[in-house]
C-alpha positions in Angstrom: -57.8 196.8 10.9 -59.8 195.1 13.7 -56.8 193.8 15.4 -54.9 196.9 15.3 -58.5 199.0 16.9 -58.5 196.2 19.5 -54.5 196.4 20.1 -55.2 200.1 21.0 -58.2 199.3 22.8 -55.9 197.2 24.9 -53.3 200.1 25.2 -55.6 202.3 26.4 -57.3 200.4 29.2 -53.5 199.7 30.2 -53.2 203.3 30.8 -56.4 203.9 32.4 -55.7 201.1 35.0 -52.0 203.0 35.2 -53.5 206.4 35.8 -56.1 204.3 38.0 -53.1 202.4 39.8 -51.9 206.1 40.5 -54.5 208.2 41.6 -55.2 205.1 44.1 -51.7 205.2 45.4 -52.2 208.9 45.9 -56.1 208.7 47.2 -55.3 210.9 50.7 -52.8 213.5 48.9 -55.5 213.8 46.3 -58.3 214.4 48.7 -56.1 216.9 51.0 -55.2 218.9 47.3 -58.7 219.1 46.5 -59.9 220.0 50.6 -57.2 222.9 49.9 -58.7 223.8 46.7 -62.3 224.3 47.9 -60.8 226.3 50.7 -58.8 228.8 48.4 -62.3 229.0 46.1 -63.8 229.6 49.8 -61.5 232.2 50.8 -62.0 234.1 47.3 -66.1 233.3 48.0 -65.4 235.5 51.2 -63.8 238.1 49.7 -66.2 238.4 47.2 -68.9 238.6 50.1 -67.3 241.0 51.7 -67.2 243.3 48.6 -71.1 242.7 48.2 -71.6 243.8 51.9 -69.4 247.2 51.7 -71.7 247.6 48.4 -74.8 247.4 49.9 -73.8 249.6 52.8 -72.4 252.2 50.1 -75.4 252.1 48.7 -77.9 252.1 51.7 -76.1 255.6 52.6 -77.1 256.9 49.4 -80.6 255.8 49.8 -80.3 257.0 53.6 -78.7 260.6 51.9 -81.7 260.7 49.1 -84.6 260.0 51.2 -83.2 262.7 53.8 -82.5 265.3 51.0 -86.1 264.4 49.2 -88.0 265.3 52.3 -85.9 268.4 52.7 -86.7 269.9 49.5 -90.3 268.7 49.6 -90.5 270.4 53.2 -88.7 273.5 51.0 -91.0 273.3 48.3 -94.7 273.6 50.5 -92.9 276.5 52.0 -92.5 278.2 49.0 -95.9 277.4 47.7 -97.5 278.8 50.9 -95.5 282.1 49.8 -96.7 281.7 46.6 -93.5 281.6 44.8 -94.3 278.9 42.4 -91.2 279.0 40.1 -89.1 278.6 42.9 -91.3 275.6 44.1 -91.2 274.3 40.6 -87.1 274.5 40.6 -87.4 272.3 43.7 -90.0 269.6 42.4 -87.4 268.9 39.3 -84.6 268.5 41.6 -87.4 265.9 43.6 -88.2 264.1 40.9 -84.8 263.7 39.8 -83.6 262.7 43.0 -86.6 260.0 43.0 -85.7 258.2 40.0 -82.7 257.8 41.4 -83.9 257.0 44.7 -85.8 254.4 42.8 -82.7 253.0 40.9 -80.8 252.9 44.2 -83.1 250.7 46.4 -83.9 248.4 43.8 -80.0 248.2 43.7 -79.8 247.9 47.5 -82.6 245.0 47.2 -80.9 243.4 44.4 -77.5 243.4 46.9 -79.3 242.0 49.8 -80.8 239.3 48.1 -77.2 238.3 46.4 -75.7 238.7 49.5 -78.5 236.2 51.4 -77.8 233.7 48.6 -74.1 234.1 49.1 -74.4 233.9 52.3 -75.8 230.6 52.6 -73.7 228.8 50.1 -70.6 229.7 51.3 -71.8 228.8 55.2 -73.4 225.5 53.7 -69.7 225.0 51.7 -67.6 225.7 54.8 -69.8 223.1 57.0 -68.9 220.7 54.5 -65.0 221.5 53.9 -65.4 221.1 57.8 -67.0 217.8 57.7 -64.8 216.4 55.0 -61.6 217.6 56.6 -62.4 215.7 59.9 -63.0 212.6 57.5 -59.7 213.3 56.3 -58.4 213.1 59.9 -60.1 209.6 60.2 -58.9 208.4 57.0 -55.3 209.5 57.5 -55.5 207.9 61.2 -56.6 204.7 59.5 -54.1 204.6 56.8 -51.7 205.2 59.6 -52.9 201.7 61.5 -53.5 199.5 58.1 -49.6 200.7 57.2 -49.2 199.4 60.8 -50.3 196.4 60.4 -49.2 195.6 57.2 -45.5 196.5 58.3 -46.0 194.6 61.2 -47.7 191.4 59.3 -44.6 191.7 56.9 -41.9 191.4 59.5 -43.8 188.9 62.0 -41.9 186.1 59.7 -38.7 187.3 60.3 -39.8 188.6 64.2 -40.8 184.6 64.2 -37.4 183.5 62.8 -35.1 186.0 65.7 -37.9 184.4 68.4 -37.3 180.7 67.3 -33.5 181.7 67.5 -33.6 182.9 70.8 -35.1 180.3 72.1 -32.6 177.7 70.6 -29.9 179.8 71.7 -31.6 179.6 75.4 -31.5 175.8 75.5 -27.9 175.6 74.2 -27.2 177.5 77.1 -29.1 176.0 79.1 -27.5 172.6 78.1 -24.2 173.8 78.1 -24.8 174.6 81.7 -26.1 171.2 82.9 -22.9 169.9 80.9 -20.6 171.8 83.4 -22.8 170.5 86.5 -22.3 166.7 85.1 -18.9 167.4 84.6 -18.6 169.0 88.2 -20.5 166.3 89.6 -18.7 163.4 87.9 -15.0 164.9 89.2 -16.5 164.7 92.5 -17.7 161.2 92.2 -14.1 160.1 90.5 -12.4 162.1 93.6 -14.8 160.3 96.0 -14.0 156.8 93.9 -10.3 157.4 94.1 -10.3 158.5 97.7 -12.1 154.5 98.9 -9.4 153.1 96.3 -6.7 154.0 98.3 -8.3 153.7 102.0 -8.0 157.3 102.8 -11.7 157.3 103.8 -12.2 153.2 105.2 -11.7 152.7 109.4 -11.0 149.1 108.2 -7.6 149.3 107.7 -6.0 151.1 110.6 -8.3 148.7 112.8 -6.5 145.8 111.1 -3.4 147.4 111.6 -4.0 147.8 115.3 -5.1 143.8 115.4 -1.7 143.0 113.6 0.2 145.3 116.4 -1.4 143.7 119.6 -1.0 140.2 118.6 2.9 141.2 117.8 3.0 142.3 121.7 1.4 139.0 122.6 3.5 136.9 120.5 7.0 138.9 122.2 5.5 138.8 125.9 5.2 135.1 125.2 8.9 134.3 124.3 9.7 136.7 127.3 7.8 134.4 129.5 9.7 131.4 128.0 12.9 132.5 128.3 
């Protein structure tokens, strides 16, 4: 039984570190989900504000439309005593006191709505300056994953960028050697035409200046059995 509660001990820290694996991989998404969550809980905070506010204005009319109509029919009521019609006056003072209890209910109302509204107020501007916040350091944190994916891709391919350079570079001196081939071959007909050329005295004075010896001592041999004969 031990090993069977530690086998399942194991299983489930294997699916922690899973779920753990996961919610890493998805860190940004998961922090831009939950931003946009707080925003719609903001946006209903609003509306919920806003329904407070048109309260409390509803309400301060009617405390606006009491205290008017109270001092109206008190005004009405010292009338009538001073004509001493004290039934009348009487009539009057009900409707007074009635509209005071009221009066009563409806600005401890309005009171009750200001001081929800103050406290609303302040969380939700307190909760919007830190959506705010938090969705710049989302900004930052999306710019940076940007650059570390940057890297990363670029650390991953500098092998093979360091292979295509290596190539290159023996491609260049192949090139380079297959041109200085040519020249020696270039250079070396020219040498063998230059060779060939002394081979057969096309290029040496020596032998036409022999040639001319040979001819003048021909004439001097002939002009020698002319002179004999």
């Amino acid at each position: 039984m031990k090993l069977v509660a530690q086998l399942l001990t194991i299983a489930r820290g294997g699916a922690r570190e899973v779920a753990q694996g996961v919610i890493d991989a998805n860190a940004l998404r998961l922090l831009e989900q939950q931003l946009y969550e707080c925003e719609a809980t903001l946006d209903q905070a609003r509306r919920d504000l806003t329904a407070v506010v048109a309260e409390k204005i509803a309400v301060r009319r009617e405390v606006d439309r009491l205290t008017t109509a109270i001092a109206e029919r008190e005004s009405r009521a010292r009338e009538l005593l001073a004509q001493d019609d004290e039934a009348a006056a009487l009539r009057l003072a009900e409707r007074i006191a009635t509209d005071e209890a009221t009066l009563q209910r409806e600005r401890a109302a309005l009171a009750q709505l200001e001081r929800h509204e103050h406290d609303v107020r302040g969380a939700l501007a307190a909760a919007l300056n830190q959506v705010k916040s938090q969705r710049r350091e989302l900004g930052l944190l999306k710019a940076t994953a940007h650059a570390q994916r940057a890297s990363v891709n670029l650390e991953q391919r500098r092998y093979g960028l360091d292979e295509r350079l290596n190539d290159i570079g023996c491609t260049t001196d192949r090139i380079r050697a297959m041109q200085q081939s040519t020249a020696d071959r270039l250079n070396a007909s020219r040498e063998v035409e230059r060779g060939l050329a002394r081979d057969m005295g096309l290029d040496d004075p020596v032998p036409n200046g022999g040639a001319q010896t040979d001819a003048r001592e021909v004439l001097n041999r002939l002009r020698a059995k002319q002179a004999l004969a």
